[in-house]
C-alpha positions in Angstrom: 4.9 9.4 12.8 4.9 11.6 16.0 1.6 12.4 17.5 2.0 15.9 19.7 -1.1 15.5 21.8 -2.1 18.7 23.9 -5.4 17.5 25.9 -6.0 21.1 27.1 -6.4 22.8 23.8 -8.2 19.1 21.8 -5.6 19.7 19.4 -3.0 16.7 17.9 -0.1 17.9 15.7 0.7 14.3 13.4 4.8 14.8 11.8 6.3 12.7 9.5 9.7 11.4 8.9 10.8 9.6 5.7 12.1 6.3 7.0 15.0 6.8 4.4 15.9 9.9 7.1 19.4 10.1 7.0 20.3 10.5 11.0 22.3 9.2 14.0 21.4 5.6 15.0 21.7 5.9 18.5 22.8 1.9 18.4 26.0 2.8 16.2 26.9 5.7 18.7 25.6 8.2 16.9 26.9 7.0 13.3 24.5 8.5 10.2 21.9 5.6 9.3 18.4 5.6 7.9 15.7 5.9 10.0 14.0 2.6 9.8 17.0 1.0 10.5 17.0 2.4 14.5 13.9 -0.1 14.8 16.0 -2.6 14.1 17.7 -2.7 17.4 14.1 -1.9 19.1 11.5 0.7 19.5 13.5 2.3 22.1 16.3 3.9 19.7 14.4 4.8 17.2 12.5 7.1 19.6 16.3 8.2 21.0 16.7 8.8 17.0 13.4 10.8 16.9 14.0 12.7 19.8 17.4 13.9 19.0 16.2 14.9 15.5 13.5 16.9 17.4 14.8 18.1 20.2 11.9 17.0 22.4 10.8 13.9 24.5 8.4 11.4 23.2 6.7 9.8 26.5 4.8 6.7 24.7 4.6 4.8 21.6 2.1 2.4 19.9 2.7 -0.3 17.3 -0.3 -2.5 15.7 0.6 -5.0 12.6 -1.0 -5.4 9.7 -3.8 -7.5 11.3 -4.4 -5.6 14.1 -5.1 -2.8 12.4 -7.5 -4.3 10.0 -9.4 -5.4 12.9 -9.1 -1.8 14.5 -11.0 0.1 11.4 -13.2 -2.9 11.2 -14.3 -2.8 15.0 -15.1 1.6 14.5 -17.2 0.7 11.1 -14.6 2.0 9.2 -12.6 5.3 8.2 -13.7 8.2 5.6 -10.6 9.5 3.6 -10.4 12.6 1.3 -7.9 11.7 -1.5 -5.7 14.5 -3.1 -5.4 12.6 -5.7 -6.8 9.3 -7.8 -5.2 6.0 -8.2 -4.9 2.2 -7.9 -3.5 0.4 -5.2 -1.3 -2.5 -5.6 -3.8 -4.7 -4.6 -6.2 -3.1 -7.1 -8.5 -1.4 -4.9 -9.5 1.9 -6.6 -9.0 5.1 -4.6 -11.1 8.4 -6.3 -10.1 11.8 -5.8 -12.4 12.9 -2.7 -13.8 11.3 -0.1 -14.0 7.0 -0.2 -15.3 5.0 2.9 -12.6 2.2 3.4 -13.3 -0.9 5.6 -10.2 -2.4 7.6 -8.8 -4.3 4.1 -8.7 -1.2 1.8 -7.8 1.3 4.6 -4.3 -0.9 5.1 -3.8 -1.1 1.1 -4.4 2.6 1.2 -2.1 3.5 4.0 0.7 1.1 2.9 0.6 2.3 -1.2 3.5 4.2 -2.3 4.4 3.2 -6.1 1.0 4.7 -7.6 0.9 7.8 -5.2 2.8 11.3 -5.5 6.1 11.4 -4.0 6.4 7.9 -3.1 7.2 7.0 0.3 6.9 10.4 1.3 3.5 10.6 -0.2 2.5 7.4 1.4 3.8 9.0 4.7 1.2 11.9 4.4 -1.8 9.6 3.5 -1.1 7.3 7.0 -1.2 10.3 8.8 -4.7 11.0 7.0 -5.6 7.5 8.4 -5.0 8.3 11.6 -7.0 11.3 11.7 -9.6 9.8 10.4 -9.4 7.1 13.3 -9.1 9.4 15.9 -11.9 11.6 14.1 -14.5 8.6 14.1 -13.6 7.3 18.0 -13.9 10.8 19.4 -17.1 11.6 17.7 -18.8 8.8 19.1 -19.8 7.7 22.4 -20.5 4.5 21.6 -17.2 3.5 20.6 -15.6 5.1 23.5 -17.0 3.4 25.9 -16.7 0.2 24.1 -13.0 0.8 24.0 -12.0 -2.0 26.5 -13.0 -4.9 24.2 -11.9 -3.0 20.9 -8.2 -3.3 22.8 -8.9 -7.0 23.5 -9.6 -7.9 20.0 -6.1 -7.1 19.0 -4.4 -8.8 22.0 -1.2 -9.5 20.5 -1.6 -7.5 18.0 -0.8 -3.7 19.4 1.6 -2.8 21.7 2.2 0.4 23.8 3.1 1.5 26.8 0.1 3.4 27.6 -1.5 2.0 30.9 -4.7 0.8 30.7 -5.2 3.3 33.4 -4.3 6.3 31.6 -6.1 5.0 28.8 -8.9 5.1 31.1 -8.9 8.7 32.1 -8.3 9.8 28.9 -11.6 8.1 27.9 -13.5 9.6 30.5 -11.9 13.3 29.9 -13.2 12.4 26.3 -16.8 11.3 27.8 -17.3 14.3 30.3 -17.5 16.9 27.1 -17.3 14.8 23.7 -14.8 17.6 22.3 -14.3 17.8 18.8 -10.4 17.4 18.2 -8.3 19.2 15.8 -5.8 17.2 13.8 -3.0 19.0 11.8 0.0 17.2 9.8 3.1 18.4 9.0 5.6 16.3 7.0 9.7 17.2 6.7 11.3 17.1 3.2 14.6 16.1 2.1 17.6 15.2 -0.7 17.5 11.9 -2.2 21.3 10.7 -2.1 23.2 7.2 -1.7 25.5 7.4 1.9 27.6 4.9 3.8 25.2 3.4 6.8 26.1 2.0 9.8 23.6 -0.4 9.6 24.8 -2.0 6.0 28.4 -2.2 5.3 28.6 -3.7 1.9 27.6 -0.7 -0.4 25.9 2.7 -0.3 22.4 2.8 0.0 19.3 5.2 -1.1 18.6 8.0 2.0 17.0 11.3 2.3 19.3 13.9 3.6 17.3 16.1 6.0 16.1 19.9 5.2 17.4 21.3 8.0 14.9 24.4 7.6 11.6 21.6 7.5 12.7 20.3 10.2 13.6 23.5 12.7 9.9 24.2 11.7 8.6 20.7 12.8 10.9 21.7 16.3 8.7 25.2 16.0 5.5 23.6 15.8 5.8 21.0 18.3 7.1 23.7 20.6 4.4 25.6 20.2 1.3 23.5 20.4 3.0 21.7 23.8 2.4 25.3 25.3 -1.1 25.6 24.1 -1.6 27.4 20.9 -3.5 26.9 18.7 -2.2 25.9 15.0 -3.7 26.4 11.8 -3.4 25.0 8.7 -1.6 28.0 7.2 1.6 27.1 10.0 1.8 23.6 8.5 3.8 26.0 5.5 7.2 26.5 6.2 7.8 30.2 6.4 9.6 31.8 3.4 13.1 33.4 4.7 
């Protein structure tokens, strides 16, 4: 998931790509390969990956495992979700249609279920980036959890990992402290065709990847284009425009 973060306007565009994404793996020299296999041979090419298919640079990253990110919704008091839609996780926690407050246990069963959702993987896409709104909804709206921000970070030691400075993490707590700005978080998601393709990554038979809707994703390249120079999107541009 690509977070296009403009701290001018308060606004994060959230875009996600089905790790089946049928693309070239920068470690095979450019050869087609799905998605999540890039992070096989390290974060680094799977941004190179992301950033070809975007046309666009992607400065930092952050990864948290399972654990970690228990603890994270845990240490905030947990996350409010509105559901499209009802179902059971694997695990058997019981998601209604609306809004369910999820503590840092049923937050990661919600963000990781994809066999009782809509659309699969590509449905379980959409409802991580919902989780991440909702993080970034509950930290910014309180100061209280800003500030306490230093030894939220130390309770995942070994757990997260970026390459954020603690620095720059710093200033962008105080920019956040100085005017307590309500952000606005939009989502966009690309589509594509299932198919079974040769990958670079597996050799042995064809496997199961999404071939890429060229037309969702010149609009993701629109979008991030246009909210790095400081407009303001809607919910109405997250629609791919009819030709």
């Amino acid at each position: 998931i690509l977070a296009i973060v403009n701290p001018n306007t308060k606004q994060i565009l959230l875009v996600n790509t089905p790790r089946d994404y049928y693309i070239p793996n920068p470690a095979g020299k450019g050869k087609l390969d799905k998605l999540t296999h890039c992070g096989n041979s390290g974060v680094g090419c799977s941004i190179e990956a992301l950033e070809t298919l975007y046309d666009t640079e992607i400065d930092y990253y952050a990864q948290i495992n399972f654990t970690g990110f228990e603890k994270l919704v845990d240490a905030i008091g947990g996350i409010t979700i509105d559901s499209d839609q009802a179902f059971y996780t694997v695990a058997g926690t019981y998601i209604q249609r609306g809004e369910n407050h999820l503590d840092g246990k049923k937050a990661l069963q919600y963000a990781r279920e994809r066999y009782n959702v809509r659309d699969g993987d590509d449905g379980r896409g959409k409802n991580q980036m919902k989780v991440i709104s909702a993080i970034v909804k509950k930290m910014t709206s309180s100061s209280a959890l800003i500030t306490n921000y230093a030894n939220i970070l130390n309770s995942l030691e070994k757990m997260f990992v970026t390459n954020f400075h603690m620095e720059e993490i710093s200033d962008l707590v105080k920019m956040q402290l100085s005017d307590m700005a309500s952000w606005d978080v939009q989502s966009y998601a690309v589509d594509g065709t299932g198919s079974f393709e040769w990958c670079y990554s597996w050799s042995d038979y064809k496997l199961s990847v999404s071939i890429p809707d060229e037309t969702t994703v010149d609009h993701a390249k629109s979008l991030i284009d246009r909210i790095l120079a400081g407009q303001i999107l809607t919910a109405e541009d997250m629609v791919v425009p009819k030709k």
